[in-house]
C-alpha positions in Angstrom: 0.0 0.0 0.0 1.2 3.7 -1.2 1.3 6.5 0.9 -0.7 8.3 -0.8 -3.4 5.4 -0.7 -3.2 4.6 2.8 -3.9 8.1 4.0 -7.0 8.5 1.4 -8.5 5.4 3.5 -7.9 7.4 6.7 -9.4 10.3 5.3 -12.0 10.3 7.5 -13.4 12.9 10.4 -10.6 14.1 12.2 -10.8 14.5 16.0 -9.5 17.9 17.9 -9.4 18.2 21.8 -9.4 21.5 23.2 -8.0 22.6 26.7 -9.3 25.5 28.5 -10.6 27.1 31.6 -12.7 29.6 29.9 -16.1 28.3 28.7 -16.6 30.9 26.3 -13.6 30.1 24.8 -14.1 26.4 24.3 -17.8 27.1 23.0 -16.3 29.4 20.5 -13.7 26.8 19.6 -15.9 24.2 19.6 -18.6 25.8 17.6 -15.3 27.0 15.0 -13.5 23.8 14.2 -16.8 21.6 14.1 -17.9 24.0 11.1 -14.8 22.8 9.4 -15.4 19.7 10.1 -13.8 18.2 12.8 -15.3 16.0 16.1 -14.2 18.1 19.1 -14.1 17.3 22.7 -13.1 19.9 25.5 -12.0 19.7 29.2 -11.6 22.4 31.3 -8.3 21.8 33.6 -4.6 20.0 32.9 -5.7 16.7 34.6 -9.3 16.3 32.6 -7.2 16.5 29.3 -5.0 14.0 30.0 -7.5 12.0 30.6 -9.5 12.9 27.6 -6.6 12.4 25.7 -6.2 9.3 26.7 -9.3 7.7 25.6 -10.7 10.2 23.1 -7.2 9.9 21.2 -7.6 13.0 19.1 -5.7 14.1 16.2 -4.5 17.4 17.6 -4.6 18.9 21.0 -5.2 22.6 21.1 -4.0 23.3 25.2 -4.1 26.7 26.9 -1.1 27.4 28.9 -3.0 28.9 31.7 -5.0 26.5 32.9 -6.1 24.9 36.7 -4.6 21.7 38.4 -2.0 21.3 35.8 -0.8 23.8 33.8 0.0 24.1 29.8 3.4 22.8 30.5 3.3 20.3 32.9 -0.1 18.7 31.4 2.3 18.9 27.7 5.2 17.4 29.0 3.0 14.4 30.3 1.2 14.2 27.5 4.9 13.9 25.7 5.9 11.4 28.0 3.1 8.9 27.5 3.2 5.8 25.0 -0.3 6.8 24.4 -0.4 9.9 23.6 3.2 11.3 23.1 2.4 11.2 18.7 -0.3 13.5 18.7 0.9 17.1 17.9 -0.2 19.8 20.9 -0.2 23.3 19.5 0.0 25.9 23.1 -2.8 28.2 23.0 -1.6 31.5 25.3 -2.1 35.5 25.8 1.5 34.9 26.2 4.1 36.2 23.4 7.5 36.3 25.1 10.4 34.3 23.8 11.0 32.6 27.4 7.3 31.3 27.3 7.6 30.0 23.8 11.4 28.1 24.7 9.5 26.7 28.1 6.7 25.1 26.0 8.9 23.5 23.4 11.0 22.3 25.7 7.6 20.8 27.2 7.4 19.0 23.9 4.8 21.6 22.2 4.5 21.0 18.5 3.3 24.5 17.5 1.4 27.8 19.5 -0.8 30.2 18.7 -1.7 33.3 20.5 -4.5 34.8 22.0 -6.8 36.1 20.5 -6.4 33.0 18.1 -6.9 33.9 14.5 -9.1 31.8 12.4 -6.6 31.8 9.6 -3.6 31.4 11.1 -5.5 28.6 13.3 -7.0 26.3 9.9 -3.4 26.7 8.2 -1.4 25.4 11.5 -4.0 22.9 11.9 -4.2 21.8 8.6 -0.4 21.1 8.6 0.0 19.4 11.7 -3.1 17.1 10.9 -0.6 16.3 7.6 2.3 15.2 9.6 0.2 13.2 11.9 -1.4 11.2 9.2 2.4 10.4 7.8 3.5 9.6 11.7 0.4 7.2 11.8 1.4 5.9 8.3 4.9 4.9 9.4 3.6 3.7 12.3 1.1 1.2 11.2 3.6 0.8 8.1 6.3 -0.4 10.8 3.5 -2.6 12.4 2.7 -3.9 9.1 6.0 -5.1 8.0 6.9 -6.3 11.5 4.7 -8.5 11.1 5.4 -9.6 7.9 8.7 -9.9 9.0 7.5 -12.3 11.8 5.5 -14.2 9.6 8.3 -14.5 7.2 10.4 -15.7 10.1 8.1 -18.1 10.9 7.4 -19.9 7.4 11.6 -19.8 7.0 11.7 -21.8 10.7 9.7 -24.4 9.3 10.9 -24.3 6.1 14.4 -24.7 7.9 13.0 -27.6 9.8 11.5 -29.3 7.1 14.9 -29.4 5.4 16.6 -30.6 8.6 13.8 -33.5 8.9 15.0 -34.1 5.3 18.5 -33.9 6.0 18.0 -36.3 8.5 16.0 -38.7 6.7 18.9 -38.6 3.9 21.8 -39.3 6.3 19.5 -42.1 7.5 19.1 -43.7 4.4 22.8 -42.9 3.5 24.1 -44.7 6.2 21.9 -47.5 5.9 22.8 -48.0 2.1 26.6 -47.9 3.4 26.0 -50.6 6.1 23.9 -52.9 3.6 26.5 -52.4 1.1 30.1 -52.5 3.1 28.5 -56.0 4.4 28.7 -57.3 1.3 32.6 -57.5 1.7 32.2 -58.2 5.5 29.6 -60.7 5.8 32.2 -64.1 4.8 34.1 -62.7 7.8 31.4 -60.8 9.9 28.1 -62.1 9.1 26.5 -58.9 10.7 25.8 -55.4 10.7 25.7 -54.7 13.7 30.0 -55.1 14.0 29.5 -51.8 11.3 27.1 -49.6 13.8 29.4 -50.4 16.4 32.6 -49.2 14.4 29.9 -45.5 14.2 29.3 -45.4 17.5 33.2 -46.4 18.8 34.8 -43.6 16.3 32.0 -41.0 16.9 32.9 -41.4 21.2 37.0 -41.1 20.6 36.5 -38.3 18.3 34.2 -36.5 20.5 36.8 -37.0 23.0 39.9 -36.0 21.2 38.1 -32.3 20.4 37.9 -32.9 16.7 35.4 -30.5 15.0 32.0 -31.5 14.5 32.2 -31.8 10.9 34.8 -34.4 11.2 33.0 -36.3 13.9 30.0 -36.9 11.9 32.0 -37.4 8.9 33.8 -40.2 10.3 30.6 -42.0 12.2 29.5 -42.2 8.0 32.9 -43.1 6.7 34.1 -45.7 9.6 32.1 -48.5 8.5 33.6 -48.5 4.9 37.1 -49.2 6.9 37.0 -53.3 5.5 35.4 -52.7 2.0 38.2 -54.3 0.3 38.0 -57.5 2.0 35.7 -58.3 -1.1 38.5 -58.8 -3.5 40.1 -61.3 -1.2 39.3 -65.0 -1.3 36.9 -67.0 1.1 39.1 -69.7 1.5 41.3 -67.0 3.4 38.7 -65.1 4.9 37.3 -68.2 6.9 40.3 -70.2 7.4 40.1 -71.1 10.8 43.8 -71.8 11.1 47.0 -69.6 11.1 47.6 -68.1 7.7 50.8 -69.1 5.6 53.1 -65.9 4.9 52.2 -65.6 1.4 48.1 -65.7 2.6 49.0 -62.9 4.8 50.2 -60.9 2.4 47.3 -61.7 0.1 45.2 -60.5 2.8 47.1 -57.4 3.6 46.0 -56.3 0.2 42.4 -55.7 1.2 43.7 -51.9 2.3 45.0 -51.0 -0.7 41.7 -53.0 -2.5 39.7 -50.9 -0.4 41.1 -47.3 -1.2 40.9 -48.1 -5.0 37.6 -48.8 -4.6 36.6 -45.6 -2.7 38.7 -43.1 -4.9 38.2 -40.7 -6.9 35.0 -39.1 -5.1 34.1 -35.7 -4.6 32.0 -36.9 -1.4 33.8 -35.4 2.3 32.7 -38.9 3.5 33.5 -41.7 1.0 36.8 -39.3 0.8 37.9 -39.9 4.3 36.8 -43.6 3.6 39.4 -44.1 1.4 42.1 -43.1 3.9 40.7 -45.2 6.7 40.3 -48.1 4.2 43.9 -47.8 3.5 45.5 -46.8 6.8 43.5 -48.7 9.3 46.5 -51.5 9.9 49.0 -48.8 10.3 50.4 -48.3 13.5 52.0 -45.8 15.8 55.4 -47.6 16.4 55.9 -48.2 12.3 55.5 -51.9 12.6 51.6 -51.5 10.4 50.8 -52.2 6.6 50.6 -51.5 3.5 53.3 -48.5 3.9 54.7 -49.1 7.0 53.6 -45.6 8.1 54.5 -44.0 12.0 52.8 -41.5 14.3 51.9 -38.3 13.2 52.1 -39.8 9.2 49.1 -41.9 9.6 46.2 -39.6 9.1 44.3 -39.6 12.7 40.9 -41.3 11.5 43.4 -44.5 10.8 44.5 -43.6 14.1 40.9 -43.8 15.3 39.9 -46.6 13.6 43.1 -48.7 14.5 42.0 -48.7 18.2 38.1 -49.3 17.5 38.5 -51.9 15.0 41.2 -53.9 17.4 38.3 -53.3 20.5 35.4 -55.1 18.5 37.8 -57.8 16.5 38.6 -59.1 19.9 35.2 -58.9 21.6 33.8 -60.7 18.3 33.8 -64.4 17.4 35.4 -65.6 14.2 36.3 -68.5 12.2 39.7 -68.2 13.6 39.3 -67.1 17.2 36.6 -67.2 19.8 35.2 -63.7 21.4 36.6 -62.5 24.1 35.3 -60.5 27.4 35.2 -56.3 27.5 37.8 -56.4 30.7 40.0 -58.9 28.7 39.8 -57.2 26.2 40.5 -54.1 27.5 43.8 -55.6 29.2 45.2 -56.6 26.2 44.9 -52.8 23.9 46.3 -51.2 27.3 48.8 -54.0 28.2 49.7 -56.4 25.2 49.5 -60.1 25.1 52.2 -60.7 22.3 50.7 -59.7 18.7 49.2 -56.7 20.0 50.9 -54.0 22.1 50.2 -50.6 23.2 53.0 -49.3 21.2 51.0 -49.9 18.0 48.3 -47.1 19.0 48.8 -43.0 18.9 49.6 -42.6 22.6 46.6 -39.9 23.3 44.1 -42.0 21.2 44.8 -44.7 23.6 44.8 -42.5 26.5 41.0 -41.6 26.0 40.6 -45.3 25.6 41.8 -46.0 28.5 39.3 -42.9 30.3 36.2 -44.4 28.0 36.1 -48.3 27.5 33.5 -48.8 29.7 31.7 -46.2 26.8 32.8 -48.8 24.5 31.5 -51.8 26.4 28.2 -50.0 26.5 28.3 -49.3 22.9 28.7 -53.3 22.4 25.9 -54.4 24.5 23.4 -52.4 22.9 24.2 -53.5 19.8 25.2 -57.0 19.8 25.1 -59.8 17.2 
């Protein structure tokens, strides 16, 4: 709405109080402005037009200065000082003409004055203009109202929009980690048989890197990509995937191969999450002390989701049965990542890494019960 349009809508009767003490001057007021038009209510004192003020809400408040109770200024300056009435315009009325009286009554907040005896003229011009700037004061007003509340209604349809995408989101990274589960146990079920060893591998890698501060991009990237950390156990044959004895040398080296099977399989994306896949595929045997595969990487060169997953995947390989071994107890376990039993020792994990283990296996024990085969 223009405007120009808004205030030919609010064209209608406009509404003058007048203040004064003299009865034949608000007859003759009265009597004046309602020939031109207007509504007009009068009170006789400074307290009475307040209160008419108040509830009459006029359009412009003609208010002699001297006037009983509460004079021109005082009554002006409360007027001024009222959310309720501090936008209508108050023109001073007064026999007054002295420059003091006219600096006291703007400093009282008076809008214009006119003085006694008021000319008729002089009285429709000034009213005329202030009756112009209060239409534009109302029209900004009920403008601001108007788009404040668009504003909040715009807010509002963006909140939901925003939820409605986060519901979305959350249905997506659902159904995207589902798809990787259903699909990395297609290289993990010979050896595995389950999912649930994949949600676990989440949940283990999500707790450490919680722990070790990473950023929260990295933590949720990693609870996606963890699970992918075997992929390349597909290119490597059943017979040594479920052999229940010791592998030969040479079958240990075949087997080995499943890293670097993995990361070929995972390259090449332009996905954050199948991206740090590939690393963890291939960097998942490595350990601290140098003594890992396929490169033979130490400390700080192993990126630190292989250094995540090195711990997490040793945890749940030991608690789980396999063709090869039998499952083994949290506190056992436990004993052997912190203390060694021969093939594994302490010195194959990132120091810190294993440090938080040490503060959170019980975390990880938790994490096994709730989702065991």
């Amino acid at each position: 709405m223009g405007i120009r349009q808004f205030i030919k809508e609010r064209a209608d009767i406009k509404k003058i109080l007048v203040v004064d003490d003299d009865e034949l001057n608000l007859r003759f007021m009265k009597s004046m402005l309602e020939a031109q038009g207007y509504a007009v209510n009068t009170a006789s004192n400074g307290t009475q037009g307040i209160v008419q003020a108040e509830s009459f809400q006029p359009d412009v408040i003609l208010l002699d200065i001297m006037i009983p109770e509460m004079d021109g200024y005082q009554a002006c300056t409360k007027l001024k000082g009222s959310d309720e009435t501090n936008k209508i315009p108050v023109i001073l009325v007064t026999a007054l003409d002295d420059r003091a009286s006219r600096l006291s009554g703007f400093k009282a907040g008076a809008d214009e004055f006119l003085t006694k005896p008021v000319d008729r003229v002089e009285l429709t011009l000034r009213l005329q203009n202030l009756l112009k700037v209060k239409e534009y004061g109302d029209f900004l007003k009920d403008y601001n109202k108007t788009l404040e509340s668009m504003v909040n209604q715009r807010t509002l349809q963006l909140e939901s929009a925003y939820r409605e995408v986060e519901n979305a989101n959350e249905k997506i990274r659902a159904g995207y980690l589902d798809t990787i589960y259903r699909l990395t146990m297609a290289a993990e079920f010979k050896d595995v048989g389950t999912a649930n060893h994949l949600r676990r591998i989440s949940f283990y890698t999500q707790m450490v890197a919680k722990e070790l501060k990473m950023p929260a991009a990295f933590v949720d990237t990693i609870f996606y990509a963890s699970p992918m950390h075997d992929i390349g156990k597909i290119g490597i044959p059943d017979a040594i995937l479920l052999k229940s004895g010791r592998l030969t040398p040479e079958e240990f080296e075949l087997a080995k191969t499943h890293t670097t099977i993995g990361a070929n399989i995972l390259r090449g994306s332009d996905s954050e999450i199948l991206q740090m896949a590939e690393g963890i595929a291939l960097c998942h045997h490595e350990r601290w002390d140098g003594s890992g595969y396929p490169r033979a990487l130490k400390s700080e060169n192993i990126p630190v989701e292989g250094r995540i997953v090195s711990i997490v995947d040793q945890y749940d390989a030991l608690r789980s049965r396999r063709a090869y071994k039998i499952a083994l107890s949290h506190k056992r376990t436990v004993e052997i990542i912190l203390k060694g039993d021969g093939r594994t020792n302490p010195g194959h994990f990132d120091p810190d890494i294993l440090e938080i283990f040490r503060n959170v296996e019980q975390g990880f024990h938790t994490v096994y019960e709730e989702h065991k085969d």
